[in-house]
MARRO-441002 format. One line per 2 residues: their letters; for each residue x, y, z of C-alpha. Coordinates in steps of 0.5 Angstrom, whole numbers. Layout:
N
a	X Y Z; ...
END
This chain:
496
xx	-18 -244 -82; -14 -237 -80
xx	-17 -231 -84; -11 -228 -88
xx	-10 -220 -85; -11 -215 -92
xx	-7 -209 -90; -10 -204 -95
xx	-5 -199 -98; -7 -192 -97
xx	-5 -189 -103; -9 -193 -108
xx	-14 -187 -105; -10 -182 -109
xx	-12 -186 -116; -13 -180 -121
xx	-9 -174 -117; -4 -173 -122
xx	-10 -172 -127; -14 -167 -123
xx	-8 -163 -120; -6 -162 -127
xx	-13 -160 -129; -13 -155 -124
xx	-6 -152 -125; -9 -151 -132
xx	-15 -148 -129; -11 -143 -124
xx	-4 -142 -128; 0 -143 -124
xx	7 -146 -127; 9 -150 -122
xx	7 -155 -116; 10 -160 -110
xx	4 -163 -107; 6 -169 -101
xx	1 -172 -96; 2 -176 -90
xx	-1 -181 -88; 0 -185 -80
xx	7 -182 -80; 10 -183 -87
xx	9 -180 -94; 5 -184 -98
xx	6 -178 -105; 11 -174 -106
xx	11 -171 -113; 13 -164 -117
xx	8 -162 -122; 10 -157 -128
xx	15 -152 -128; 20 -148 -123
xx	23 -144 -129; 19 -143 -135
xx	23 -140 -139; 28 -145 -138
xx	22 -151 -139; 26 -153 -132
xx	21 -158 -129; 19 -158 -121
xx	21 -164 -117; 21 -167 -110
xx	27 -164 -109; 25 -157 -112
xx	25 -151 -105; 19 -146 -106
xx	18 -140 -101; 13 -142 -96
xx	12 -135 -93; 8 -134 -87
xx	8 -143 -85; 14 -141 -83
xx	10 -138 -76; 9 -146 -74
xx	16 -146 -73; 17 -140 -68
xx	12 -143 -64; 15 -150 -64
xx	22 -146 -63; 18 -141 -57
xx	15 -148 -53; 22 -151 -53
xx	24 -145 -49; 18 -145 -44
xx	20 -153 -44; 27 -151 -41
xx	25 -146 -37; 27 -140 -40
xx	20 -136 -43; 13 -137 -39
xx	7 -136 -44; 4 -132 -39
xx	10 -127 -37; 10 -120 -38
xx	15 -120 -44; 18 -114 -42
xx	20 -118 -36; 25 -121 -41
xx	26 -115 -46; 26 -108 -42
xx	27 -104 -48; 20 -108 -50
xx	14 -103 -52; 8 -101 -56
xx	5 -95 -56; -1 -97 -53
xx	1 -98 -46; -3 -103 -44
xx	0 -107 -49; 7 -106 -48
xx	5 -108 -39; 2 -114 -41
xx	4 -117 -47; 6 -124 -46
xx	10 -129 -51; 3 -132 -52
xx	-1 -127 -54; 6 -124 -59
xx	4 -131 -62; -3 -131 -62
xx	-5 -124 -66; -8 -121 -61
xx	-4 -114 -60; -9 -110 -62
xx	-4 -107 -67; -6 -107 -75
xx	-2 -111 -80; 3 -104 -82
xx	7 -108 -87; 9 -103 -90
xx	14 -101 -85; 19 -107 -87
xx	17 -109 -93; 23 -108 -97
xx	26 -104 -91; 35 -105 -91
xx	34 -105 -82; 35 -111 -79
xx	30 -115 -74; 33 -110 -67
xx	31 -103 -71; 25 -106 -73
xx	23 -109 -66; 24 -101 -64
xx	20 -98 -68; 14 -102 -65
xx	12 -97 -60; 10 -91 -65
xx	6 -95 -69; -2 -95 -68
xx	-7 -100 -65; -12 -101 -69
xx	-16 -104 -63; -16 -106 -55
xx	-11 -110 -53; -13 -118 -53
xx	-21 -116 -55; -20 -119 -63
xx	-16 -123 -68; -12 -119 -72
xx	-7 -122 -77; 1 -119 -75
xx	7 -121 -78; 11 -115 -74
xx	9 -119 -67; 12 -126 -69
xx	18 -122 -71; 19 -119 -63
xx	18 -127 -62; 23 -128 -66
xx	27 -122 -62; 25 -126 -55
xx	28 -133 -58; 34 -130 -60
xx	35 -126 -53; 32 -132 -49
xx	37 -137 -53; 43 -134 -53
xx	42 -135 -61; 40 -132 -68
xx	33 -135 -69; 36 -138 -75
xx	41 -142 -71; 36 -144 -66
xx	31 -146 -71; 36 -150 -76
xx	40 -153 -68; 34 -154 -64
xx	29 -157 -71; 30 -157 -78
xx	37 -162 -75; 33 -167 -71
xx	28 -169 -76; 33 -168 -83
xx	31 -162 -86; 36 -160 -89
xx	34 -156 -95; 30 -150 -91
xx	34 -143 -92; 32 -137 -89
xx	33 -132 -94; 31 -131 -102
xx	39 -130 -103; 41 -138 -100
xx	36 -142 -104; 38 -139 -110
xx	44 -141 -108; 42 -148 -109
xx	41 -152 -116; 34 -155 -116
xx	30 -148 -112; 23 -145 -116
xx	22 -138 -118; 16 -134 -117
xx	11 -132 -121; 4 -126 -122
xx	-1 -128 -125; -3 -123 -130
xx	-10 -126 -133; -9 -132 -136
xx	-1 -131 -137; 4 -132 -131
xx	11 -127 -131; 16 -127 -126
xx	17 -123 -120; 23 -122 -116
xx	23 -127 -109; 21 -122 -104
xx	26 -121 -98; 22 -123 -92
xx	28 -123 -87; 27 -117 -83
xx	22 -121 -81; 25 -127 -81
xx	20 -131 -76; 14 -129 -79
xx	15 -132 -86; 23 -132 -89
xx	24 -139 -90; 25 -144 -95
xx	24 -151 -96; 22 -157 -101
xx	16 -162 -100; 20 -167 -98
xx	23 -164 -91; 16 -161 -89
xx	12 -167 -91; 18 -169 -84
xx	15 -163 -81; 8 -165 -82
xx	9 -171 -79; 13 -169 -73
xx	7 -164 -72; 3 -170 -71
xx	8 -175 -67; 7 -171 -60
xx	14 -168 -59; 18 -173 -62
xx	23 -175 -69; 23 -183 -67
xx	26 -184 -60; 29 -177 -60
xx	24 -172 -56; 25 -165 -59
xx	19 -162 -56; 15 -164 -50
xx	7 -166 -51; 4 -162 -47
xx	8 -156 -50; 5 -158 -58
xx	-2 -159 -54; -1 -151 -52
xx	1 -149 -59; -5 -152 -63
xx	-9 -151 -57; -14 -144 -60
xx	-13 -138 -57; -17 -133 -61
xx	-23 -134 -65; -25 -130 -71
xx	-29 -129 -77; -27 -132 -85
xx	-31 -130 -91; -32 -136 -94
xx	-39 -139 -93; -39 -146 -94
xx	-42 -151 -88; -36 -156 -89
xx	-31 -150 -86; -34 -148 -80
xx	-32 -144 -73; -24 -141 -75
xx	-19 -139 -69; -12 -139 -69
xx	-7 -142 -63; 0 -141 -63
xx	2 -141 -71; -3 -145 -74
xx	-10 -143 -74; -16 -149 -72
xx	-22 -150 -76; -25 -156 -77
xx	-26 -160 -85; -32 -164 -86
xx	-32 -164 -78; -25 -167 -77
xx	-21 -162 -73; -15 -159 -78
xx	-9 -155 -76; -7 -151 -82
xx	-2 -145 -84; -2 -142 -92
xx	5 -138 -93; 4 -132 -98
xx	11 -127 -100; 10 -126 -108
xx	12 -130 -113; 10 -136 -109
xx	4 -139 -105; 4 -145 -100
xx	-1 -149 -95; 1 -154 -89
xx	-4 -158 -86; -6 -164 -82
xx	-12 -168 -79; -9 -170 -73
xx	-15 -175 -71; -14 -179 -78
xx	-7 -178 -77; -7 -175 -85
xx	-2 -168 -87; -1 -165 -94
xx	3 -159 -97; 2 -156 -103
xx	8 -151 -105; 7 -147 -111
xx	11 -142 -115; 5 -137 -117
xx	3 -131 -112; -4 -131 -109
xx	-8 -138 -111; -13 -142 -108
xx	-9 -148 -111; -6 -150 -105
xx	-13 -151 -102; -16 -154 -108
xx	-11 -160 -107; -11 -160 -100
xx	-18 -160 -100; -18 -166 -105
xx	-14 -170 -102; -18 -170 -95
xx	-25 -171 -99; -22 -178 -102
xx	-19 -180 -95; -26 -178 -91
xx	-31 -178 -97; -36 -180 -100
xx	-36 -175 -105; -31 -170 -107
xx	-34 -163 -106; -32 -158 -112
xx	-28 -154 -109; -24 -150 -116
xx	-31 -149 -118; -34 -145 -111
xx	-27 -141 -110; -27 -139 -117
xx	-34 -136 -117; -32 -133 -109
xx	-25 -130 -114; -30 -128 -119
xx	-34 -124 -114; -29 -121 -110
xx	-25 -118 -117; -33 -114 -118
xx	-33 -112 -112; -25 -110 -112
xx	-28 -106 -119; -36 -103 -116
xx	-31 -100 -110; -25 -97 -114
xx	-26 -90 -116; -23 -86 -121
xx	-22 -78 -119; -21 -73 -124
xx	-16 -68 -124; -19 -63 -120
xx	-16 -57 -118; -9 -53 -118
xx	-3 -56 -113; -2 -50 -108
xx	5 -50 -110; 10 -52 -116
xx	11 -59 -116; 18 -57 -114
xx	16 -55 -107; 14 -62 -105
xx	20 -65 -106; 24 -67 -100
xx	25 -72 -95; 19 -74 -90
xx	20 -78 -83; 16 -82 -79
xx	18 -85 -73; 16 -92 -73
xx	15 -92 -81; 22 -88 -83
xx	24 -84 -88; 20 -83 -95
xx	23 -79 -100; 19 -74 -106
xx	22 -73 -112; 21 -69 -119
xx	22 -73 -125; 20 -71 -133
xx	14 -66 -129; 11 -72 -124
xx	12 -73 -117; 15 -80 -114
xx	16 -82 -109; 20 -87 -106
xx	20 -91 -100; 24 -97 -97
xx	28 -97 -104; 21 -98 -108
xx	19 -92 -112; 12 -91 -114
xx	9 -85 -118; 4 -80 -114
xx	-2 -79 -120; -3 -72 -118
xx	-12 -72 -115; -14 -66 -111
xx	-11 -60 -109; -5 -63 -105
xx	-9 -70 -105; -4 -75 -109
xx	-5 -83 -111; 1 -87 -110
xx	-1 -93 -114; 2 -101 -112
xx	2 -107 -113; 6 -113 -112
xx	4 -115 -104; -1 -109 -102
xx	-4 -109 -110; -11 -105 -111
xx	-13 -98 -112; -8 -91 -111
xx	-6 -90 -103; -8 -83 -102
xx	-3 -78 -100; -4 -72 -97
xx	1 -67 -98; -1 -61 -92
xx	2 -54 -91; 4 -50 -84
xx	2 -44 -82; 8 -41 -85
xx	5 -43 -92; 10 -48 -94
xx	10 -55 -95; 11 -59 -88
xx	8 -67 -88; 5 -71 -92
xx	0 -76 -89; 0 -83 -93
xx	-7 -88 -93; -1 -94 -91
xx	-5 -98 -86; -13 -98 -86
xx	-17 -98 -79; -12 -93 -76
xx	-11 -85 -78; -7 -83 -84
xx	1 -85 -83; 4 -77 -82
xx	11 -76 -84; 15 -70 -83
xx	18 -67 -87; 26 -66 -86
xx	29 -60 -85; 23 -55 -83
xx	22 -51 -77; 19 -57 -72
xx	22 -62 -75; 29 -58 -72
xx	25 -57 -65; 23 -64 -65
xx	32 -67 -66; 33 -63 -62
xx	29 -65 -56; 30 -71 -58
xx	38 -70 -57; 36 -67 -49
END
């Protein structure tokens, strides 16, 4: 007699899930969550958890679009090699083979820089997020500002994490494609697998009705933050999505180039963008995480030794994680409305323990100790300097307009007796230290102690730059001050 073939339903595995992930959102504070996984090419969970609006007690849906912040990377990779299928990039052609006007200040970099490395973190060149954060020029200023930015490190020697690079990919395509990099990506993807909640800035997702909003942990409280603006950027990190279209996205991932029958990307061209590039070290020392390096918009490291592509997606108000087992042929995505969490890990790891077992390892426990040691560590090395020391002028001297040609401009201001400072349109208090030295206090993206400013004389006595600790691993960011003697000679060399 014939046995009867069983086929056993995959998602009688995530039995309990809802439980631990409400658990865990109370554990983290974290308001609102839409978890999906993909299992053989189709989602077996798509659901939302808790709240998009807390103050209006508006409940998270499959629907609900979250900020996925720098997953949007995976996308100009794919969108890069779809270019390289037609032809019209190489991976290893010089880019300024295709952009003259392209350059570094290093000018290895600015001769060798291929579309492969732009998408690698590799430049040499530090993070200096703080040149577009908030900033009103478009992605074309800020591609032109690349060439007076320090590197940090030689051309290709290591991994350094860069969203300005993605953004001249970003540049590439479009100059490549004839088209915006939003047009390409929304034609050339987002069409073809039916993503059609995806919006590329801030402003369009509050534009629709079921959308998150963004949140600060503040200890055991939440308060919201405004959606930052990540457009100038775009390419590293503006896009929006609900769990439902990245579950597509995921899967397509897996699906060697194609939406059903329809080819969007050729297989040798995906194998290229998850192949590693470039390895680098994680401060995360657990045995089942080892040997982390990044391709072409997702980084690769194994899970319990299963090869695994991931990418984590952070802009305030919001943290998000894709990820996928392309041997098991299982994803997940975890979208949250809550800055810095490592609930998105929390989940996706849980979600992989019940695939690959036997145990489930205590992820929330571990993450919140590594939380808790890096919190006393951030507090043995904040110091705090007594008011030592006379400013060499009155503070009114001080106030001006300072420039830099990569960073632009900053502005200093006296008010109610205090220095601020303002730049990119956010406005910080300078809390006077040392002498001329000042702290600039920040929060929201780059939080944690005062940044150093230095406010420095000429040989005529007056005050003429300011150096500001924007950007560890390279010098002091010198701003000149507008209107002074050198600044004059410099426009008008400038002008010849």
């Amino acid at each position: 007699m014939r046995r009867k073939r069983v086929v056993r339903n995959p998602a009688v595995r995530l039995r309990g899930f809802d439980a631990f992930v409400l658990r865990r959102m109370k554990e983290w504070h974290v308001p609102g969550v839409a978890v999906g996984v993909v299992k053989d090419g189709r989602p077996i969970h798509i659901r939302g958890y808790g709240l998009r609006h807390v103050g209006s007690r508006l409940p998270v849906t499959g629907r609900t679009c979250f900020a996925i912040g720098s997953c949007t990377k995976a996308f100009t990779g794919t969108a890069m090699g779809i270019l390289v299928d037609e032809g019209k990039v190489d991976w290893d052609t010089p880019v300024r083979e295709y952009l003259p006007s392209f350059r570094m200040r290093d000018p290895v970099a600015s001769k060798l820089m291929t579309a492969r490395d732009l998408l690698t973190h590799r430049s040499g060149l530090p993070r200096h997020d703080m040149v577009w954060s908030g900033t009103s020029d478009d992605r074309d200023a800020l591609f032109k500002r690349l060439r007076y930015l320090e590197p940090s490190k030689l051309f290709r020697s290591v991994y350094q994490y860069n969203n300005l690079m993605f953004m001249a990919a970003g540049v590439l395509i479009e100059r490549r494609a004839g088209c915006s990099w939003e047009q390409f990506v929304r034609q050339r993807i987002l069409e073809p697998l039916g993503m059609s909640s995806v919006t590329f800035a801030n402003v369009a997702m509050a534009q629709g009705e079921d959308f998150a909003l963004g949140y600060d942990r503040r200890g055991k409280r939440v308060v919201h933050v405004p959606h930052e603006n990540v457009v100038p950027v775009g390419p590293a990190g503006s896009m929006n999505a609900n769990v439902v279209d990245m579950c597509r996205w995921v899967a397509f991932q897996m699906s060697r180039g194609k939406k059903g029958r329809k080819r969007i990307i050729s297989e040798q061209a995906l194998k290229t963008i998850h192949t590693p590039q470039v390895v680098f070290q994680e401060d995360e020392p657990y045995e089942e995480l080892l040997d982390p390096s990044y391709a072409m918009g997702w980084t690769v490291q194994a899970y319990r030794g299963r090869r695994r592509l991931k990418h984590g997606g952070c802009v305030d108000g919001f943290n998000a994680g894709t990820s996928f087992l392309p041997d098991d042929r299982l994803g997940v995505v975890v979208l949250t409305n809550v800055t810095r969490s490592p609930l998105t890990r929390v989940l996706a790891y849980n979600v992989y323990d019940r695939f690959l077992g036997p145990d489930e390892i205590p992820w929330s426990a571990r993450l919140k100790r590594l939380e808790c040691k890096k919190r006393a560590d951030a507090r043995s090395r904040r110091t705090s300097r007594k008011h030592e020391g006379r400013t060499s002028h009155p503070l009114r001297a001080y106030v001006g307009q300072y420039e830099h040609r990569g960073y632009g401009r900053l502005t200093v201001t006296l008010e109610g007796g205090k220095l601020r400072a303002t730049y990119n349109g956010i406005t910080r208090s300078l809390k006077h230290e040392h002498h001329d030295e000042f702290g600039m206090l920040f929060r929201g993206t780059w939080p944690g102690p005062n940044r150093k400013v230095t406010f420095r004389l000429g040989k005529d006595g007056r005050i003429n730059s300011l150096a500001a600790a924007l950007q560890e691993g390279v010098r002091d960011i010198v701003f000149r001050r507008i209107g002074t003697k050198p600044d004059r000679r410099r426009r008008a060399r400038s002008k010849r």
